[in-house]
C-alpha positions in Angstrom: 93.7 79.2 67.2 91.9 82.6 66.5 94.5 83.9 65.8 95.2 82.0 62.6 92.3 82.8 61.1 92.3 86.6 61.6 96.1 86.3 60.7 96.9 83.8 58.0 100.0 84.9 56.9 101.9 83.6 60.7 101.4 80.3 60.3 103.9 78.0 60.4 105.9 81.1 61.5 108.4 81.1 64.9 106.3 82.0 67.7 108.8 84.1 70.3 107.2 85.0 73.5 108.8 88.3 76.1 108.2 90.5 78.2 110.0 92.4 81.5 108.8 92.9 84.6 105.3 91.5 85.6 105.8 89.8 82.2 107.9 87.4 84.5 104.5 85.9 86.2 102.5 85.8 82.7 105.2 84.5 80.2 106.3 81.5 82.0 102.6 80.2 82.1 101.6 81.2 78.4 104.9 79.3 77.3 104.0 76.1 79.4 100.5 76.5 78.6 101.2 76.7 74.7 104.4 73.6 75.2 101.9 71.4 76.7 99.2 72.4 73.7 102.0 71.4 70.9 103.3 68.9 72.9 99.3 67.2 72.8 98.7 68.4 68.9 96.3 71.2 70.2 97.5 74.1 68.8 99.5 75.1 65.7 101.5 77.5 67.6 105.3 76.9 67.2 106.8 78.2 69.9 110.5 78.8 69.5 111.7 80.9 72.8 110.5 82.7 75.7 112.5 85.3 77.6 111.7 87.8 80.4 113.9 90.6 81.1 114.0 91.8 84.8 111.4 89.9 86.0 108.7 90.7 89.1 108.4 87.6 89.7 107.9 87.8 93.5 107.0 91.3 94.7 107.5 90.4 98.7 111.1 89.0 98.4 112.0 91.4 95.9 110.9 94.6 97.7 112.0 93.4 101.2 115.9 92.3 99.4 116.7 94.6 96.7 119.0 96.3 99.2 121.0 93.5 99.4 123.3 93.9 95.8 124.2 98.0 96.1 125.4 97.5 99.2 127.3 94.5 98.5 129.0 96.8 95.9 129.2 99.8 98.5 126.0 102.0 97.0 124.5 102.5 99.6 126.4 102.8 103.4 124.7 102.4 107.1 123.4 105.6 106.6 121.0 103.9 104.5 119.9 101.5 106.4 117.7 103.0 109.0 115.4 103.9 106.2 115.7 100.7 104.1 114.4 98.7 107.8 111.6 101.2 107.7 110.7 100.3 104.2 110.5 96.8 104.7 108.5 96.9 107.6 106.1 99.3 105.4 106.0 95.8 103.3 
């Protein structure tokens, strides 16, 4: 807990953890990682919360589906589509 002895003053404090995007493959580790450390009296860490916002949590599925919600809501037509197939073959 390095960080505890650079910075006194958050100890004992509410540890929140976020991020967006690639956040969505890191935060879900740290928080495990740190639960597992209080959980075992490793760590003084007192984490509260974690949250990710739009996470890239799998960059394959997500770049070969994001079409799949605007044109469920009409966004995007057939006219789109020849170049959305090219795309995901390009993936």
């Amino acid at each position: 807990d390095l960080l505890y002895k650079k910075y006194p003053q958050f100890e004992g404090k509410d540890l929140y953890l976020t991020g967006e995007s690639y956040g969505g493959k890191y935060i879900p580790r740290y928080s495990y990682e740190l639960l597992r450390k209080i959980k075992d009296k490793e760590t003084r860490f007192n984490l509260k919360a974690s949250l990710v916002g739009d996470p890239y949590t799998a960059p394959l599925t997500q770049r070969t589906h994001m079409h799949l919600v605007p044109e469920q809501l009409n966004i995007i037509d057939d006219s789109n589509m020849a170049q959305i197939a090219t795309m995901e073959r390009r993936c």
